[in-house]
PQR file of N, CA, C, O and H, with PARSE charges and radii, in Angstrom:
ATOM      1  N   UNK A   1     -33.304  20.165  -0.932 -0.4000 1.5000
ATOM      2  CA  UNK A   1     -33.701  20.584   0.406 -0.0000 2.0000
ATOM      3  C   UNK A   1     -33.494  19.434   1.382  0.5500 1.7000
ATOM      4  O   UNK A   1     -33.628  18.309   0.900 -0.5500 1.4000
ATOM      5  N   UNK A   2     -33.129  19.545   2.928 -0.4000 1.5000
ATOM      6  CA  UNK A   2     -32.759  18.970   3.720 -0.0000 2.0000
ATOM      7  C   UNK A   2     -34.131  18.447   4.097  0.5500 1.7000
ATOM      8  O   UNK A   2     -35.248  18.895   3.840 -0.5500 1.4000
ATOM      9  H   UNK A   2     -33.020  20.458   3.320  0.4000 1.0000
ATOM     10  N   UNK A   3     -33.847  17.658   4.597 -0.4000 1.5000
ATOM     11  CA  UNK A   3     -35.002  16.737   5.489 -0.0000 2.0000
ATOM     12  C   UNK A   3     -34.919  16.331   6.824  0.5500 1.7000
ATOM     13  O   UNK A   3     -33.858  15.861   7.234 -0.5500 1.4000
ATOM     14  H   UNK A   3     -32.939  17.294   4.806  0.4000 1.0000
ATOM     15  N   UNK A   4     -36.032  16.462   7.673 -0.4000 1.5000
ATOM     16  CA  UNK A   4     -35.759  16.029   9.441 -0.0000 2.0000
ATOM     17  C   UNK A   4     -36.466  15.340   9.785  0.5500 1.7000
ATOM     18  O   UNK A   4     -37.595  15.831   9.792 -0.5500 1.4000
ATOM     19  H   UNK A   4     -36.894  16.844   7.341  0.4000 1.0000
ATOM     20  N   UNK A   5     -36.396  13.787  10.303 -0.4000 1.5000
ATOM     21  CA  UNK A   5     -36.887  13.006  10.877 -0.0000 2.0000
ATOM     22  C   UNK A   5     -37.532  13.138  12.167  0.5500 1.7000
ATOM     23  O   UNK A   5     -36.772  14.040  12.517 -0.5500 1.4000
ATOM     24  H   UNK A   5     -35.479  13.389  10.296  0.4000 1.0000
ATOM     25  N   UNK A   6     -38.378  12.983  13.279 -0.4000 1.5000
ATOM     26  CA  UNK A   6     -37.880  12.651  14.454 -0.0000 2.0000
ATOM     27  C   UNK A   6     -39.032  11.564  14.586  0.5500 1.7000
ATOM     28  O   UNK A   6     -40.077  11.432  13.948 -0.5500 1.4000
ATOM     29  H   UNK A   6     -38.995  12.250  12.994  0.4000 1.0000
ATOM     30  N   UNK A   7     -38.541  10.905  15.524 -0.4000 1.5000
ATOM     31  CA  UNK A   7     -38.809   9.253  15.531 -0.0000 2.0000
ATOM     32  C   UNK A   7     -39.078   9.132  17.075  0.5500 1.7000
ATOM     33  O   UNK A   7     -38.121   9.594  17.696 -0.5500 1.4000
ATOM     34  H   UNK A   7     -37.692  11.012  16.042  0.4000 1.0000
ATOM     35  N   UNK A   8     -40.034   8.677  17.860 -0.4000 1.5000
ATOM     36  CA  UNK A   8     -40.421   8.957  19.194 -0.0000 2.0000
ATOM     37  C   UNK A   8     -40.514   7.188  19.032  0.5500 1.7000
ATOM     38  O   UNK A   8     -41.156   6.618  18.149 -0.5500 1.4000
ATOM     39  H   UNK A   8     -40.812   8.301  17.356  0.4000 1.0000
ATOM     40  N   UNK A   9     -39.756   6.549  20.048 -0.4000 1.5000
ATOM     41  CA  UNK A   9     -40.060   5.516  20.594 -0.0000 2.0000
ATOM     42  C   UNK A   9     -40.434   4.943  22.314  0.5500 1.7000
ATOM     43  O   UNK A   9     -40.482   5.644  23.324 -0.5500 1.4000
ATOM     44  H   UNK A   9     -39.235   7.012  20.765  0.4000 1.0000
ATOM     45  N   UNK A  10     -40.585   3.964  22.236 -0.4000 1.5000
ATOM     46  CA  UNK A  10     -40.813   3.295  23.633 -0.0000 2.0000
ATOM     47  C   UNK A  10     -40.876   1.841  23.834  0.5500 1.7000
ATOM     48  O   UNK A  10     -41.522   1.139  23.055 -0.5500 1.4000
ATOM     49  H   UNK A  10     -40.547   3.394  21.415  0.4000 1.0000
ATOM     50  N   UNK A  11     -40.122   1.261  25.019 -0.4000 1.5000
ATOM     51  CA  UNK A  11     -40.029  -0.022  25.422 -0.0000 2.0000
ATOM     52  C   UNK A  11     -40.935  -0.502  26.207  0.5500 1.7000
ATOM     53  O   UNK A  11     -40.795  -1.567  26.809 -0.5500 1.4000
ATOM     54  H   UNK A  11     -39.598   1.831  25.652  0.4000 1.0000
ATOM     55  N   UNK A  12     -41.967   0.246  26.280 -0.4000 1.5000
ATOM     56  CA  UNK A  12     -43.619  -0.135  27.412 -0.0000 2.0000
ATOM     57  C   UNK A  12     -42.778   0.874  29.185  0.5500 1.7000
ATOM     58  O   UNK A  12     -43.439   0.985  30.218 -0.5500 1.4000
ATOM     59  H   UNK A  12     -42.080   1.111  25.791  0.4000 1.0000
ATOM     60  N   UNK A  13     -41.570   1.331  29.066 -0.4000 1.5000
ATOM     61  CA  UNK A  13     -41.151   2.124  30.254 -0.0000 2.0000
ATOM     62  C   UNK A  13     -40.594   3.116  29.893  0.5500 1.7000
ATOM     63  O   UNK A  13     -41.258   4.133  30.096 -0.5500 1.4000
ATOM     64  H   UNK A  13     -41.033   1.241  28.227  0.4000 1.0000
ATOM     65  N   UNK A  14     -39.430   3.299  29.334 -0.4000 1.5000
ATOM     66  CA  UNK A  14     -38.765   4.494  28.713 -0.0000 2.0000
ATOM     67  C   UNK A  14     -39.226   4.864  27.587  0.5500 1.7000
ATOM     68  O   UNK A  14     -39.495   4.027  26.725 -0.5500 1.4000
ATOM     69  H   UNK A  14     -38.891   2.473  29.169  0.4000 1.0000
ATOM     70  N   UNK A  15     -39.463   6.654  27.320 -0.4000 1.5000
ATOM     71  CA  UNK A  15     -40.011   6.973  25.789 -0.0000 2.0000
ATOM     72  C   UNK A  15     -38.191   7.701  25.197  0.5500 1.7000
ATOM     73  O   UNK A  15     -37.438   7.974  26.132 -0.5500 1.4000
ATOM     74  H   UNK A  15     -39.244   7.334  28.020  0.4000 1.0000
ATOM     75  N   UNK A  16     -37.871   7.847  24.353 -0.4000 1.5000
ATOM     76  CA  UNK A  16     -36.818   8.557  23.927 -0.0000 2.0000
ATOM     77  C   UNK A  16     -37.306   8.683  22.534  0.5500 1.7000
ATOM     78  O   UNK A  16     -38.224   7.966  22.138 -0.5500 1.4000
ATOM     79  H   UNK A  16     -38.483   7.626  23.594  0.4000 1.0000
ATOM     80  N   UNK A  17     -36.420  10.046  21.349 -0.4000 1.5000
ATOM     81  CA  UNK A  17     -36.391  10.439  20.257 -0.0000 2.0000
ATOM     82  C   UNK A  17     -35.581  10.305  20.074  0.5500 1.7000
ATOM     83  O   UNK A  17     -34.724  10.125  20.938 -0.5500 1.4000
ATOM     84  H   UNK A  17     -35.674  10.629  21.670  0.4000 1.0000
ATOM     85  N   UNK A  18     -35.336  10.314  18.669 -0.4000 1.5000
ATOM     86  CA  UNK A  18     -34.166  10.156  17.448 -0.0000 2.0000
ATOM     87  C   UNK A  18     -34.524  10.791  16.422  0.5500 1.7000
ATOM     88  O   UNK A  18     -35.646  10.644  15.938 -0.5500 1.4000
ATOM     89  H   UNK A  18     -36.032  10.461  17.966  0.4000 1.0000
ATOM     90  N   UNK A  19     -33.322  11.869  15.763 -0.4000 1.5000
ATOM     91  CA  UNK A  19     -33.598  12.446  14.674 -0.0000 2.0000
ATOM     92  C   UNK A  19     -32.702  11.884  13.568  0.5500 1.7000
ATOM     93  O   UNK A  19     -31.497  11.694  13.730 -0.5500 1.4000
ATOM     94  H   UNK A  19     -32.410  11.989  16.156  0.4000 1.0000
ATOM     95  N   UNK A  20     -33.356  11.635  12.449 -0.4000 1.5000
ATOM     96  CA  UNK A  20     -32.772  11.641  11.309 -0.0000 2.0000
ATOM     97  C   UNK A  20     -32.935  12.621  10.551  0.5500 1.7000
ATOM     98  O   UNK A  20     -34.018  13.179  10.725 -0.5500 1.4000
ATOM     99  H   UNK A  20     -34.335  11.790  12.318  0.4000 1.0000
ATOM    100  N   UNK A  21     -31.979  13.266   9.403 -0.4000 1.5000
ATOM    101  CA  UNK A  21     -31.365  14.057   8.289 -0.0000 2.0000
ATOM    102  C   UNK A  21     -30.871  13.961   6.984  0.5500 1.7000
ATOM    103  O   UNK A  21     -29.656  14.087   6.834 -0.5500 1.4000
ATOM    104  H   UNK A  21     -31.099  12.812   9.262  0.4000 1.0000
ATOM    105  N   UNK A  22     -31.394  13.815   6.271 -0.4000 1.5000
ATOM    106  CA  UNK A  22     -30.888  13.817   4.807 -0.0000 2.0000
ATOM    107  C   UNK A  22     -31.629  14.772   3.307  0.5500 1.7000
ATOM    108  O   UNK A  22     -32.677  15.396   3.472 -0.5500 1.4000
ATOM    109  H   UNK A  22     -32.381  13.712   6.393  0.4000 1.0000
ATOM    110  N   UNK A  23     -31.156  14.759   2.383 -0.4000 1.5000
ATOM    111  CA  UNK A  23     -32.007  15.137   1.411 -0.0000 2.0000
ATOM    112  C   UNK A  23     -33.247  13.950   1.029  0.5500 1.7000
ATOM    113  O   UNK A  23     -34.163  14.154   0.233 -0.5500 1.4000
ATOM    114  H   UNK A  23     -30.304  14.252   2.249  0.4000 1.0000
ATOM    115  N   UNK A  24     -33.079  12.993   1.612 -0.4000 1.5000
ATOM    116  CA  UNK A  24     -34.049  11.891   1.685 -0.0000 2.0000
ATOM    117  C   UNK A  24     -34.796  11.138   2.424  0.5500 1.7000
ATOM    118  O   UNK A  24     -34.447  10.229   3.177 -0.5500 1.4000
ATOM    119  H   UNK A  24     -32.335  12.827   2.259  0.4000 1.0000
ATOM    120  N   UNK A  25     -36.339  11.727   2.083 -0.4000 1.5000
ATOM    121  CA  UNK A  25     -36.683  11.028   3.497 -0.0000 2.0000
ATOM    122  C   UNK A  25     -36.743   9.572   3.772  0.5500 1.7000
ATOM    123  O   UNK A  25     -36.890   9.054   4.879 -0.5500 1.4000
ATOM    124  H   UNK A  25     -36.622  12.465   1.471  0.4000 1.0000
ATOM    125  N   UNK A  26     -36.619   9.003   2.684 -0.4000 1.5000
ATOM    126  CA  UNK A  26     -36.259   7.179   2.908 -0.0000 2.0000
ATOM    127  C   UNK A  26     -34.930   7.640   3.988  0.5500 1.7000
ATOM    128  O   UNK A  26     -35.221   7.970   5.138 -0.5500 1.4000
ATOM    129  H   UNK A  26     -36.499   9.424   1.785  0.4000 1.0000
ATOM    130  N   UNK A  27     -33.913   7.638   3.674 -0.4000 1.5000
ATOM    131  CA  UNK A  27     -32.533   7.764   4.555 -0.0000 2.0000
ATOM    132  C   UNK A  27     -32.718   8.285   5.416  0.5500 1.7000
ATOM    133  O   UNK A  27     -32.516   7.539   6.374 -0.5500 1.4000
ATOM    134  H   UNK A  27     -33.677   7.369   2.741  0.4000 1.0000
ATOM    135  N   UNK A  28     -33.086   9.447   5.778 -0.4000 1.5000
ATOM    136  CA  UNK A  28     -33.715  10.179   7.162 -0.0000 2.0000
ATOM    137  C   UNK A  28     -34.217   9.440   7.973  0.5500 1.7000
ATOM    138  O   UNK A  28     -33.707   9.173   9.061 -0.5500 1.4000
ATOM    139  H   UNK A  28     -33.251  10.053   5.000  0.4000 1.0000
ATOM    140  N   UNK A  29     -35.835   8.784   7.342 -0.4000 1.5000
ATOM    141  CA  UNK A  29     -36.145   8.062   8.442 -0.0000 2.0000
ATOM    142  C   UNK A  29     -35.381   6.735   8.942  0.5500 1.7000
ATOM    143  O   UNK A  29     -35.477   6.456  10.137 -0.5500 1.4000
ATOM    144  H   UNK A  29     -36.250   9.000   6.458  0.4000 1.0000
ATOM    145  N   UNK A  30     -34.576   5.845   8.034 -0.4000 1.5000
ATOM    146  CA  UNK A  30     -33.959   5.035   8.562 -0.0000 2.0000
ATOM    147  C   UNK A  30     -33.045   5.338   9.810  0.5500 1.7000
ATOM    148  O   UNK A  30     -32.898   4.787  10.901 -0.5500 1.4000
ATOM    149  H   UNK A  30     -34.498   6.072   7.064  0.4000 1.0000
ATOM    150  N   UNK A  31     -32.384   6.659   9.079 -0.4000 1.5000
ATOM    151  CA  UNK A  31     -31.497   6.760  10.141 -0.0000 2.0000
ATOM    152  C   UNK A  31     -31.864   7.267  11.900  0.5500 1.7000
ATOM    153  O   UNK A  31     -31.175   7.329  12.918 -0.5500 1.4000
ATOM    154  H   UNK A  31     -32.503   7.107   8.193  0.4000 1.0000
ATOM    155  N   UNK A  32     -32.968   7.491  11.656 -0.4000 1.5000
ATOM    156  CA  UNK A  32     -33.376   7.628  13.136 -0.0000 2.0000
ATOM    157  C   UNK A  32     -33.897   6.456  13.450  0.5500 1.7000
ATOM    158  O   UNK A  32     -33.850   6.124  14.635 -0.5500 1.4000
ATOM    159  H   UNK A  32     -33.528   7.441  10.829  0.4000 1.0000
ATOM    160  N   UNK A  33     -34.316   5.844  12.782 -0.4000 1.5000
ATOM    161  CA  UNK A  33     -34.973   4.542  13.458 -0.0000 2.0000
ATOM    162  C   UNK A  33     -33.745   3.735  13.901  0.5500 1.7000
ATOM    163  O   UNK A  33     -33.657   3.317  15.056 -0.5500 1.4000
ATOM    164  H   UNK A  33     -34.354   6.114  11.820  0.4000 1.0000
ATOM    165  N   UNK A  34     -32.666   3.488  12.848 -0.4000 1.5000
ATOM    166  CA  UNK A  34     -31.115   3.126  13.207 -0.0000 2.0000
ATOM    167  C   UNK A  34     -30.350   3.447  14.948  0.5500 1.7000
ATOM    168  O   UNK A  34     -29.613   2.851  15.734 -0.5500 1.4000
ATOM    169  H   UNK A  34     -32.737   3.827  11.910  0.4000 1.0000
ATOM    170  N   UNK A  35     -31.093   4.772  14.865 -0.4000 1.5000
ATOM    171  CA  UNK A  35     -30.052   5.607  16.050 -0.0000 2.0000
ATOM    172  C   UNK A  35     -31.221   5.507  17.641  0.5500 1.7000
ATOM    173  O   UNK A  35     -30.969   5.867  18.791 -0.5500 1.4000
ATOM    174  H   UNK A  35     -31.691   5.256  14.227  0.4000 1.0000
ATOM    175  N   UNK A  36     -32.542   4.852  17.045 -0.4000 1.5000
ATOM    176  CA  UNK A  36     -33.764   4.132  18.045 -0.0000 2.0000
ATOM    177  C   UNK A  36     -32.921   2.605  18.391  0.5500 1.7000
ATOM    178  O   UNK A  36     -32.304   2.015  19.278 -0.5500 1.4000
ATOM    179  H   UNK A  36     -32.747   4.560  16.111  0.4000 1.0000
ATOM    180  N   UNK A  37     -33.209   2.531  17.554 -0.4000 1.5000
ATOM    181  CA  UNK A  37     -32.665   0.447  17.879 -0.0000 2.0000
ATOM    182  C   UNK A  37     -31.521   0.659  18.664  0.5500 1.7000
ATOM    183  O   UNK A  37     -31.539   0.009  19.709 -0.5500 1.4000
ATOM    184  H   UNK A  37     -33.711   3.010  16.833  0.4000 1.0000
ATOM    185  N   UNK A  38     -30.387   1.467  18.466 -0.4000 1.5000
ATOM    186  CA  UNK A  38     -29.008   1.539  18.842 -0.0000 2.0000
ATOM    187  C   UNK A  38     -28.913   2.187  20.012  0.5500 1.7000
ATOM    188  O   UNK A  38     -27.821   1.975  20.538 -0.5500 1.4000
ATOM    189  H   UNK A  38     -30.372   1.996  17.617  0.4000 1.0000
ATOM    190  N   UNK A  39     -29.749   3.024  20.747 -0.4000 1.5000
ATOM    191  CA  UNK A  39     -30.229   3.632  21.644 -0.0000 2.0000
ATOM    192  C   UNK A  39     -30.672   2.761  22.703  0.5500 1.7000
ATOM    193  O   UNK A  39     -30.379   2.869  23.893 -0.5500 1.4000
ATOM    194  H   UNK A  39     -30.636   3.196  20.319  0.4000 1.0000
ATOM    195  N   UNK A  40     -31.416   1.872  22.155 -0.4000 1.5000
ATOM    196  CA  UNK A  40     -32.426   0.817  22.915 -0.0000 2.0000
ATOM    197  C   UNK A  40     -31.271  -0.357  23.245  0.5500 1.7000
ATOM    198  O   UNK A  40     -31.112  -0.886  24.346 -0.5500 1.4000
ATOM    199  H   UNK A  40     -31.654   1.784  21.188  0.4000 1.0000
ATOM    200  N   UNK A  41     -30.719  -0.558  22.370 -0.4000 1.5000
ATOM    201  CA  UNK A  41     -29.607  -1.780  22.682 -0.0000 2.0000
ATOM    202  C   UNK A  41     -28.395  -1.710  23.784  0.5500 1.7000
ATOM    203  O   UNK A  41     -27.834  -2.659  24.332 -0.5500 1.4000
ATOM    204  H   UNK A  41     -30.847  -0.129  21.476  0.4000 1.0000
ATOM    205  N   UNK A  42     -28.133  -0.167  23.963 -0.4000 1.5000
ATOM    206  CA  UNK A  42     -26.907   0.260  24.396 -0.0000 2.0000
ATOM    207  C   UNK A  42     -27.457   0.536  25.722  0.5500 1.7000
ATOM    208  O   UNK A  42     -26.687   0.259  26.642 -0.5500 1.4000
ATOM    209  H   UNK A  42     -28.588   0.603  23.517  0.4000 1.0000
ATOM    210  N   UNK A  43     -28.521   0.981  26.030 -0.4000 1.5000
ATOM    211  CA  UNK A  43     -29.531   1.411  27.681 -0.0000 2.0000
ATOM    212  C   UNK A  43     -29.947   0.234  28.402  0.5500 1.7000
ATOM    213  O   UNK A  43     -30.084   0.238  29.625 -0.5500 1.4000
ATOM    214  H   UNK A  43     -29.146   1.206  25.283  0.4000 1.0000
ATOM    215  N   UNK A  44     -30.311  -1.564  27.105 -0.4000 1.5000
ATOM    216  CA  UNK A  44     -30.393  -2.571  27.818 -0.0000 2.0000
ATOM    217  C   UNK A  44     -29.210  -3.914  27.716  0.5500 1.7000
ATOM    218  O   UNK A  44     -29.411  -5.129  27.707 -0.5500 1.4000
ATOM    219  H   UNK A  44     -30.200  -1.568  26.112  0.4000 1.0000
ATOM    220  N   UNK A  45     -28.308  -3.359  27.668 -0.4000 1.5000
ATOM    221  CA  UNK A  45     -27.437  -4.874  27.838 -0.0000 2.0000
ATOM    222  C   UNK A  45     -27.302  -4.958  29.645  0.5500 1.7000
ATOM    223  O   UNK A  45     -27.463  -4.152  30.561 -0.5500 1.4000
ATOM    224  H   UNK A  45     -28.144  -2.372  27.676  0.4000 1.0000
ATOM    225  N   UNK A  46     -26.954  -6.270  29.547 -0.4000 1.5000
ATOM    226  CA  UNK A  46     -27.032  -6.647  30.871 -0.0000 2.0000
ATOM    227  C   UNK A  46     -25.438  -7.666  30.881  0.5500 1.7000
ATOM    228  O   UNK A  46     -25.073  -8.230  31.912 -0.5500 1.4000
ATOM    229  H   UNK A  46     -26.823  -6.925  28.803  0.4000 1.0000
TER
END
């Protein structure tokens, strides 16, 4: 059976989600937390 993450973050200003998917929820949740960090990195470069 499939598995669904969703992962609610925030930088103390912006809130955004990320879902992760797998038959595993170890991998699932990484991968949303993965697609959080990568989210967060790509909205603050300067």
């Amino acid at each position: 059976a499939a598995v669904r993450v969703l992962v609610e973050s925030s930088d103390g200003r912006t809130r955004w989600r990320t879902v992760g998917a797998s038959t595993d929820i170890i991998e699932a949740s990484w991968l949303a937390l993965q697609d959080a960090y990568e989210y967060w990195i790509i909205h603050n470069q300067e």
